[in-house]
Residue frames as qw, qx, qy, qz and C-alpha x, y, z in Angstrom:
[[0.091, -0.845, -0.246, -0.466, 131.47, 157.16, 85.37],
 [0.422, 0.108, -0.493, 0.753, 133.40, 159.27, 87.78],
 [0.441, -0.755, -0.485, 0.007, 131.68, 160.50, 90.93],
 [0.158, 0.117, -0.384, 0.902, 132.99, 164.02, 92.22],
 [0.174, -0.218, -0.637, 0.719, 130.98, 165.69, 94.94],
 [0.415, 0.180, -0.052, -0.890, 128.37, 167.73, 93.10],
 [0.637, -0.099, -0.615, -0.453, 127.03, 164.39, 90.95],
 [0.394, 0.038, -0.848, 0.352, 127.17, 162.81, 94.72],
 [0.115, 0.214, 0.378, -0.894, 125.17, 165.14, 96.45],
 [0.697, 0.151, -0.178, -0.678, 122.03, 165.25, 93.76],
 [0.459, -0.064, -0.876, -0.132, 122.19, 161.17, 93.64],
 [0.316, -0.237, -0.834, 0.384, 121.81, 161.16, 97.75],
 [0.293, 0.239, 0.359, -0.853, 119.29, 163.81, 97.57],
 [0.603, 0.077, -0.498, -0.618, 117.07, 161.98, 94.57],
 [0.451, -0.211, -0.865, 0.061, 117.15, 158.70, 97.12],
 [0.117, 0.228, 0.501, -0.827, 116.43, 160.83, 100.41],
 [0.313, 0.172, 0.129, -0.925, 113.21, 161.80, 98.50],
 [0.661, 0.220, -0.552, -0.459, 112.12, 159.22, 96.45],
 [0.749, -0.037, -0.659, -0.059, 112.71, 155.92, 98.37],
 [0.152, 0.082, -0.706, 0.687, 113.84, 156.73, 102.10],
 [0.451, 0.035, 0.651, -0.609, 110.91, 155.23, 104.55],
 [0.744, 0.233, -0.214, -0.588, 110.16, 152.98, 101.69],
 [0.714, -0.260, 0.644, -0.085, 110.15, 148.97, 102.22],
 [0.066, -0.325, 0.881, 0.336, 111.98, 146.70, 99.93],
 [0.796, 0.130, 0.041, -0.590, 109.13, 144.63, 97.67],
 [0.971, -0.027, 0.137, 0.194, 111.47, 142.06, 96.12],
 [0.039, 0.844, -0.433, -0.314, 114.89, 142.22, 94.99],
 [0.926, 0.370, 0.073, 0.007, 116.77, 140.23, 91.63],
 [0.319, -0.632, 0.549, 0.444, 120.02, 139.62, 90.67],
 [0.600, 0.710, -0.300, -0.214, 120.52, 140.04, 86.49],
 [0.609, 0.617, -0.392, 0.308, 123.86, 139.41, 86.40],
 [0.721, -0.084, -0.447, 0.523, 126.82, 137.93, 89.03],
 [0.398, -0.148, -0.245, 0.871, 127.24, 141.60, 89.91],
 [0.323, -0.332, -0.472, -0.750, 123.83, 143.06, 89.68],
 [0.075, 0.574, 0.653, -0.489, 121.23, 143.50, 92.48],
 [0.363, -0.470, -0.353, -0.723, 117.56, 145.35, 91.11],
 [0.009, -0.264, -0.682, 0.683, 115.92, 146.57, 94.47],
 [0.121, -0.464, -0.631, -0.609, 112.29, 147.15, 93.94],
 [0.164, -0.198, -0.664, 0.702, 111.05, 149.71, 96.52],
 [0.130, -0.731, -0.609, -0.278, 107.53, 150.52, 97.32],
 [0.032, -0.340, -0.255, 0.905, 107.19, 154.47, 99.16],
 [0.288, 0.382, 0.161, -0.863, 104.17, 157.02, 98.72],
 [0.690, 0.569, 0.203, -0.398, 101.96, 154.57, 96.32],
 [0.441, 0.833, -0.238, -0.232, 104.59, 154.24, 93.89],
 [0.833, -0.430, 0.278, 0.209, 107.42, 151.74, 92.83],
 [0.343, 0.883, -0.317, 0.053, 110.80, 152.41, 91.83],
 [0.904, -0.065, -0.065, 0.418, 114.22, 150.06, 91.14],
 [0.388, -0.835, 0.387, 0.050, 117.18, 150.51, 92.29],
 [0.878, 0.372, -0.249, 0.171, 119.74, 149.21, 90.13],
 [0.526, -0.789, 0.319, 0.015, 123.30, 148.10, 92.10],
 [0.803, 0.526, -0.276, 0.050, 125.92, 147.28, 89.89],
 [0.714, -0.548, 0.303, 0.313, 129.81, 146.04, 91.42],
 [0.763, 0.432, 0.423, 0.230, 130.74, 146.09, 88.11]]
């Protein structure tokens, strides 16, 4: 998936709102090149998938 500046901008404004002053609960690794971040914020958890891949 190619990343120009417009899909870049709406990613780092969906994290700003959604997970920023939230605290890591646990985090997994699927696959060799895979991290799943599980972050608790406002009541609510939500993964973070982190692919190298």
């Amino acid at each position: 998936m190619a990343l120009d500046g417009i899909t870049l901008h709406a990613i780092i404004k969906e994290l700003k709102e959604e997970i920023i002053g939230g605290r890591i609960d646990k985090i997994y690794q699927p696959e060799k090149e895979e991290l799943i971040f599980i972050i608790r914020n406002k009541g609510k958890n939500y993964k973070l998938l982190l692919s190298a891949n």
